[in-house]
TORMARKOL-952222 format. One line per 5 residues: their letters; for each residue z negated, x negated, y negated of C-alpha. Coordinates in steps of 0.001 Angstrom, whole numbers. Last residue first. Layout:
! residues N
a	Z X Y  ...
This chain:
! residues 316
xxxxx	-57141 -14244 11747  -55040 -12244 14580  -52749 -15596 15242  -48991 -16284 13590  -49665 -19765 12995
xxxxx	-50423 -18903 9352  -53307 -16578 10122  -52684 -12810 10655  -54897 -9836 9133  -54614 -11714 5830
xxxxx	-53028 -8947 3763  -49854 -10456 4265  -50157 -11831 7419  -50609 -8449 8685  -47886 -7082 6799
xxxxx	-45640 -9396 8124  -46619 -8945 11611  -46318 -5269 11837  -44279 -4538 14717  -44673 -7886 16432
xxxxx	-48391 -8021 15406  -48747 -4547 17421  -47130 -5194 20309  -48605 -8723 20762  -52505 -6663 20538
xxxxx	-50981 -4212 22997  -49636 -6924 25612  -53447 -9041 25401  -54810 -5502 25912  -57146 -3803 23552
xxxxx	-60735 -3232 23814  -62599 -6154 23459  -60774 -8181 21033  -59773 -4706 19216  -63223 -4309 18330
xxxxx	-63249 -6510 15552  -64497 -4619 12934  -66914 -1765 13554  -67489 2071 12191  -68257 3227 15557
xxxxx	-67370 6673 16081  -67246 8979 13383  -64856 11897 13889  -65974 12821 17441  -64340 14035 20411
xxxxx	-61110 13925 18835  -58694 17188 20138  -59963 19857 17768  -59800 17631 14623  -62582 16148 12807
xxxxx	-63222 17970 9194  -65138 20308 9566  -67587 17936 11014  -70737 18687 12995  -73851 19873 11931
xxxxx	-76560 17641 13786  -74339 15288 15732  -72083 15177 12321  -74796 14146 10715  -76201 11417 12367
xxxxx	-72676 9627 12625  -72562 9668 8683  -75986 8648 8437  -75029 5854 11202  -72038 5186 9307
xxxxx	-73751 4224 6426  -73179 6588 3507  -77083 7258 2467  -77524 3115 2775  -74711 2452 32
xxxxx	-75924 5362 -2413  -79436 4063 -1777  -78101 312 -2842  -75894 1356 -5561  -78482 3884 -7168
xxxxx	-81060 832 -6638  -79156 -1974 -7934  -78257 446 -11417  -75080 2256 -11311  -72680 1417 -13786
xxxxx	-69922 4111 -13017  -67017 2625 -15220  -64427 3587 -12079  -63376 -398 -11554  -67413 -1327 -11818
xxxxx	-68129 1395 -9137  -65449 251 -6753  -66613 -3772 -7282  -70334 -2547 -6590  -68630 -1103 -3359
xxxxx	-66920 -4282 -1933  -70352 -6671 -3029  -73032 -4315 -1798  -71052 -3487 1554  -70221 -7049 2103
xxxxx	-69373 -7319 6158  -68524 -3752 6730  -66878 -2871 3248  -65574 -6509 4027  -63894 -5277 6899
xxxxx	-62420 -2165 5302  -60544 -3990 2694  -60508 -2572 -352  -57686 -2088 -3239  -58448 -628 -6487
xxxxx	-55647 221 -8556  -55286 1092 -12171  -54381 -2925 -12955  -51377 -2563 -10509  -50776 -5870 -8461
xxxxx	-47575 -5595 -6014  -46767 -4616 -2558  -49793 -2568 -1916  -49436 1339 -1962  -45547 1501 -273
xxxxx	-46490 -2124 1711  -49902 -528 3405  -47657 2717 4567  -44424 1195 5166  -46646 -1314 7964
xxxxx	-48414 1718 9810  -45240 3442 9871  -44544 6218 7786  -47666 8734 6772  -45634 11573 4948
xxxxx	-48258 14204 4850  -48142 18076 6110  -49283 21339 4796  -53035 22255 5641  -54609 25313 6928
xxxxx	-52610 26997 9780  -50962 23647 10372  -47680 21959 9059  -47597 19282 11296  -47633 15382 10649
xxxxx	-44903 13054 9320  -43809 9898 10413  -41119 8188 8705  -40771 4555 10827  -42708 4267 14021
xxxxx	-44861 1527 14478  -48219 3423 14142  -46918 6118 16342  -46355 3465 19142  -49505 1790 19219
xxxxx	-51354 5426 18919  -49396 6059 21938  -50220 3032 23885  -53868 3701 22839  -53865 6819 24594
xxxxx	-54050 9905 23296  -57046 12379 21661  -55400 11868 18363  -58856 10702 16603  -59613 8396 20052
xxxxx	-55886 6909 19669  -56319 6058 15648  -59845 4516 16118  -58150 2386 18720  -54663 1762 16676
xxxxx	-57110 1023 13599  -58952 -1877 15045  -55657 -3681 15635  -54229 -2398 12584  -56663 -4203 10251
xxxxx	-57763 -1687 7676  -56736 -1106 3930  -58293 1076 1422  -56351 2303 -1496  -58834 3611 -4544
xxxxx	-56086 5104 -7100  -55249 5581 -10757  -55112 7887 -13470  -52283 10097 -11400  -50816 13137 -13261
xxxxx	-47516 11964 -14474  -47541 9917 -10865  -47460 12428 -9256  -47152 10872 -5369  -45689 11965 -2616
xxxxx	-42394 11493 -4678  -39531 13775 -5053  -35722 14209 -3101  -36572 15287 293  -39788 12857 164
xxxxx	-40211 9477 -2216  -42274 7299 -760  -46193 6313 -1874  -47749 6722 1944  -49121 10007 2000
xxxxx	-53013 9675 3760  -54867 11563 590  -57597 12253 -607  -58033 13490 -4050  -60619 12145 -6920
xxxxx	-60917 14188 -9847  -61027 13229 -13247  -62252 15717 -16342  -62225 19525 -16421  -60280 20024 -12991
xxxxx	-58112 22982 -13042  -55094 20727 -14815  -55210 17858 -12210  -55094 19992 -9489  -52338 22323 -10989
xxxxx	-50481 19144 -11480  -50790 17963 -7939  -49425 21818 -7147  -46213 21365 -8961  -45314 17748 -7793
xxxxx	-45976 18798 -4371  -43412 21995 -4507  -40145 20460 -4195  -41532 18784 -946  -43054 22349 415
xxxxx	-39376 23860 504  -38029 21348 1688  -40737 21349 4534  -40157 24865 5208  -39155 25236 8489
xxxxx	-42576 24290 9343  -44302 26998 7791  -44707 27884 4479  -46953 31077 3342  -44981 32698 552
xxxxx	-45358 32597 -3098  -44314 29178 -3788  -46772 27425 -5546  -49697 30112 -4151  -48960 29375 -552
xxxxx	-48640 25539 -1436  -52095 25820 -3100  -53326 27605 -74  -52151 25253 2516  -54595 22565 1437
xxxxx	-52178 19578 1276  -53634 17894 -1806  -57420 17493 -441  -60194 18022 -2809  -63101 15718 -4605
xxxxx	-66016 16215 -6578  -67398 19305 -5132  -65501 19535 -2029  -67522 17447 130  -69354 20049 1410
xxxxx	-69203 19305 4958  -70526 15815 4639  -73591 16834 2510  -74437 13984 317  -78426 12969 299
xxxxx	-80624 14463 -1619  -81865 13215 -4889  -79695 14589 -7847  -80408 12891 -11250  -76799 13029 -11873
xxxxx	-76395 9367 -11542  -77813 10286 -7941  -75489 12426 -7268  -72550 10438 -8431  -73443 7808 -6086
xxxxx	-73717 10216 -2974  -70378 11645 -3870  -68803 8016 -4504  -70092 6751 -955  -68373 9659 962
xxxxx	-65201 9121 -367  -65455 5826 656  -66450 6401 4243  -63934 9606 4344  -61314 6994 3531
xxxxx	-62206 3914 5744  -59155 3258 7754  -59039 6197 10543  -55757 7077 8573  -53723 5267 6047
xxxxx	-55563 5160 3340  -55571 6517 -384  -58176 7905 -2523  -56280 9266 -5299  -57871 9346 -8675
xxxxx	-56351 12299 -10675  -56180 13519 -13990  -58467 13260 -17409  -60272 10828 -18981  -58236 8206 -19583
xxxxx	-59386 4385 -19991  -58467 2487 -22446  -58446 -1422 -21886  -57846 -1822 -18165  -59205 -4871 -16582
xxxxx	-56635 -6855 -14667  -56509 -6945 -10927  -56868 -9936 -9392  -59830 -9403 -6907  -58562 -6289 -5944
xxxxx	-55669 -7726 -4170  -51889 -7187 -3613  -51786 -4196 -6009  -49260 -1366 -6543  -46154 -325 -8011
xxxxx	-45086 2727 -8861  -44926 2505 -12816  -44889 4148 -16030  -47774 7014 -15086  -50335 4695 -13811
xxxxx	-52511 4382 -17123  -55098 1691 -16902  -57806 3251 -15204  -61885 2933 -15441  -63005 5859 -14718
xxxxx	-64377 9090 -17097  -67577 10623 -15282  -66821 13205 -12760  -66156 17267 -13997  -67054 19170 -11254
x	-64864 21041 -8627
């Protein structure tokens, strides 16, 4: 991985506790140069948009003109539950019988991360911010700070069922289930996702100055705006035009246009696609009236929380 430019963090390393809103957030005064940015989401909520964006606007600070590879998107950024670090943590390849064994682990191998990379690093990552068999998802002894991106469930359940390869009713019901975790795969360890509603309240439920919080809908509806903000938090300073080109080369339509060209390493074997329509609001034409009720009953104070619900209890 290469070194990034130093970001814009308060220190994260006394404290759990997240933001509310971007918008509030406090400047920070000093910011490290070393450790790890998480980009945070639950999934099918914006991550690989984001973490898209911040390649392609890196590049072209660097004096780099073409446009961000979207199977090569290991340069400035890595996944935490590559297999291979947990393999080399513990000297055996875990399995799932092993989850213990891979929980005691996670603190070990986020610091290895942090340590092999020269300056920041940003890591993806769908954990929610819960402690796990004993330790946190999180290190936070490594952690600089973290982009969290938040989506409105409604839209996410259908985005959520097409990356399963299931129903809607079964994305619906995963979402609302408490302490989900996924497999342990040939190539990845799993992630402590929780419920749709203990994952936005673990990385939200109060203001942390090294956080960045986004909505997905106004990525959508104020791109320049939403992402200008993300650069300003991480000390990037891009100029109108780096911004604007980095904005336009991450567009769901180039993202879209590449994977019909190359594909996606990234999509799993049972989605047809990984990026599908990039929209907001599409749960008014897809969704049931009795799915849309099921999901604000299961995650109706969330919703109104982060403004999916208005105060009469309505999708807003």
């Amino acid at each position: 991985m290469v070194t990034l430019p130093t970001g814009g963090y308060s220190s994260a390393h006394e404290s759990d506790e997240m933001p509310v809103n971007a918008e509030t957030q406090a400047k920070p005064d000093s910011p490290p140069n070393s450790g790890i940015v998480w980009l945070a989401s639950f999934p099918k909520s914006g991550n690989t948009w984001t973490r898209t964006f911040l390649h392609n606007l890196v590049k072209l600070q660097s004096g780099e003109h073409d446009t961000q590879d979207i199977n090569a998107m290991g340069r400035f950024s890595t996944w935490e539950i590559n297999k291979q670090y947990y393999t080399d943590a513990l000297g055996f390849e875990p399995t799932e019988v092993h989850r213990n064994e891979i929980a005691s682990v996670r603190h070990k191998v986020q610091q290895r991360i942090a340590d092999e990379a020269d300056g920041l690093v940003f890591v993806k990552t769908h954990h929610a911010l819960v402690t796990d068999r004993g330790s946190t998802t999180i290190n936070t002894g490594v952690t600089s700070g973290a982009i969290y991106i938040v989506r409105n469930p409604l839209d996410v359940a259908i985005s959520y069922a097409h990356h399963m390869g299931r129903e809607i009713d079964d994305a619906i019901e995963a979402m609302a289930t408490e302490n989900v975790e996924t497999p342990v795969s040939e190539k990845v360890v799993y992630e402590v996702y929780g419920s749709w509603s203990q994952h936005v309240w673990s990385w939200t439920r109060t203001p942390h100055p090294a956080i960045y919080v986004m909505r997905y809908e106004e990525m959508l509806a104020e791109p320049e705006k939403i992402f200008s903000g993300l650069a300003r938090h991480l000390l990037l300073d891009p100029t109108p035009a780096q911004l604007r080109e980095a904005i336009e080369r991450s567009s769901f339509e180039k993202l879209k246009e590449q994977e019909d060209k190359e594909g996606f390493r990234e999509k799993p074997k049972q989605a047809q696609r990984f990026f599908r329509e990039g929209k907001a609001g599409q749960w008014r034409d897809v969704l049931t009236p009795q799915q849309a009720e099921r999901i604000v009953r299961d995650h109706g104070e969330q919703m109104k929380r982060l403004g999916y619900l208005a105060a009469d209890g309505r999708p807003a």
